[in-house]
N, C-alpha and C positions, 0 to 999 in steps of 0.2 A: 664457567661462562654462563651468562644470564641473557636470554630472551625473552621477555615477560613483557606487554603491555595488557592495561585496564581502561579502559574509556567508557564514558558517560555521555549518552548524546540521543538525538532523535534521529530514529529511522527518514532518510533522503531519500531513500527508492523503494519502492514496495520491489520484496525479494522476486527474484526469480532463479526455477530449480533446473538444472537439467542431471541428465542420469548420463556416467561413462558407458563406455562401452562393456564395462562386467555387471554393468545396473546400479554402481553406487550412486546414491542421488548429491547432488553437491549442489549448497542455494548461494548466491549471492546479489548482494547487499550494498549499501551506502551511506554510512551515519554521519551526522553533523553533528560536531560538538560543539559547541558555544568557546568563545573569549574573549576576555577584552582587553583590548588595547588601546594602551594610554598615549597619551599627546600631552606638547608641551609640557610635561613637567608638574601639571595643577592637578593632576591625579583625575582630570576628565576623562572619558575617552570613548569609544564605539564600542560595540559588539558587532564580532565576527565570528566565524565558524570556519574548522577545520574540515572538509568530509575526506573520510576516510572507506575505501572498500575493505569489504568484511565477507570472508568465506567460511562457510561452515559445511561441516560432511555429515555422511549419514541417517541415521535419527534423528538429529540435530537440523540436518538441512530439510528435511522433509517437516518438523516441526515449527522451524523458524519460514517456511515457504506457507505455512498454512492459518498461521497466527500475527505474522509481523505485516503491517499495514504502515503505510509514510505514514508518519510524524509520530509514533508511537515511542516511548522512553527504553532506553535498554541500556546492559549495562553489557561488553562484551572486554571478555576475558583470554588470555590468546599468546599468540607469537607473531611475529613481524615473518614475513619471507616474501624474497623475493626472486623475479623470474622473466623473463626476456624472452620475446618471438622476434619473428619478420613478417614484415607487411608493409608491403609498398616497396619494396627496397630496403627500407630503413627498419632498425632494429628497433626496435619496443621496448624499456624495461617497467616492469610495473612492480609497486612493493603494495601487501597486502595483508590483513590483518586474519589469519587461521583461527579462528575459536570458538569460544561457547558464549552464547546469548540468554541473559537473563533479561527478564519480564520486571522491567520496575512501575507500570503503570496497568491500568486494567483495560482489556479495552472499548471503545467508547459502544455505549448501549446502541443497539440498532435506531433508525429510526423508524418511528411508528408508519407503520405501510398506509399511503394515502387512503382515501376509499374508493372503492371503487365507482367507477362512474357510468350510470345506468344507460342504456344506449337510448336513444329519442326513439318517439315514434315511428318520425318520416326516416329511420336508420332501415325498419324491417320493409318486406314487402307488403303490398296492398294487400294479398290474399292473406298472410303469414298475419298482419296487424287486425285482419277484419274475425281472424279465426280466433285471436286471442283477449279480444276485449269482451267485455261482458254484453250486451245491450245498452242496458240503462247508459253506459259510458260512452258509447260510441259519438263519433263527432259529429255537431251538426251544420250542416250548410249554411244557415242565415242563423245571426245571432239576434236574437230580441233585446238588444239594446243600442 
């Protein structure tokens, strides 16, 4: 018997990790894979997307929790399982995709950190603004023009 899926797609949720109660970290996930589907027959047709939840354990989740950011390319490799609660009354089943997440895109460079912005004069206090200007600088009451 064969459980094997491979999917290609961008990260839908930036991960989130929680640890069991023995401490193993377990992160999960939401990838969108793209498809399209055609209409009428003329070979037109839309693009739509798949998401799929994605769990990873261990190394792996503590890795993929500190590097995967939405919309980022991955490619995740894995088994299908599924599994069933209660809540509300009603039973739950969710199917979800177990595995290993590889890195197909780099991720995007930071962006350059604004600069900072000097505080104004009238920001300090009177005494605090008079102790730090030079003379020559200081403000004068009537302008000559």
């Amino acid at each position: 018997m064969l459980n094997r899926v491979i999917l290609v797609g961008r990260v839908a949720t930036d991960p989130e990790v929680r640890y069991t109660a023995n401490g193993h970290p377990v992160c999960r996930f939401r990838i969108a894979v793209p498809r399209r589907v055609r209409r009428n027959g003329n070979g037109n047709g839309n693009n739509e997307a798949d998401f799929f939840p994605v769990v990873t354990w261990g190394k792996e989740a503590e890795i993929a929790s500190r590097y995967l950011q939405k919309g980022r390319l991955v490619a995740v490799e894995g088994r299908l399982a599924s599994r069933s609660y209660e809540a509300g009354g009603r039973i739950v089943r969710v199917v979800e995709i177990i595995g290993n997440v590889r890195f197909l895109d780099r991720p995007k460079a930071p962006e350059a950190a604004p600069e900072p912005e000097l505080p104004q004069e009238e920001a300090f206090p009177e005494e605090i603004r008079e102790e730090t200007l030079p003379p020559e600088e200081e403000e004068e009451e009537d302008v000559p023009f």
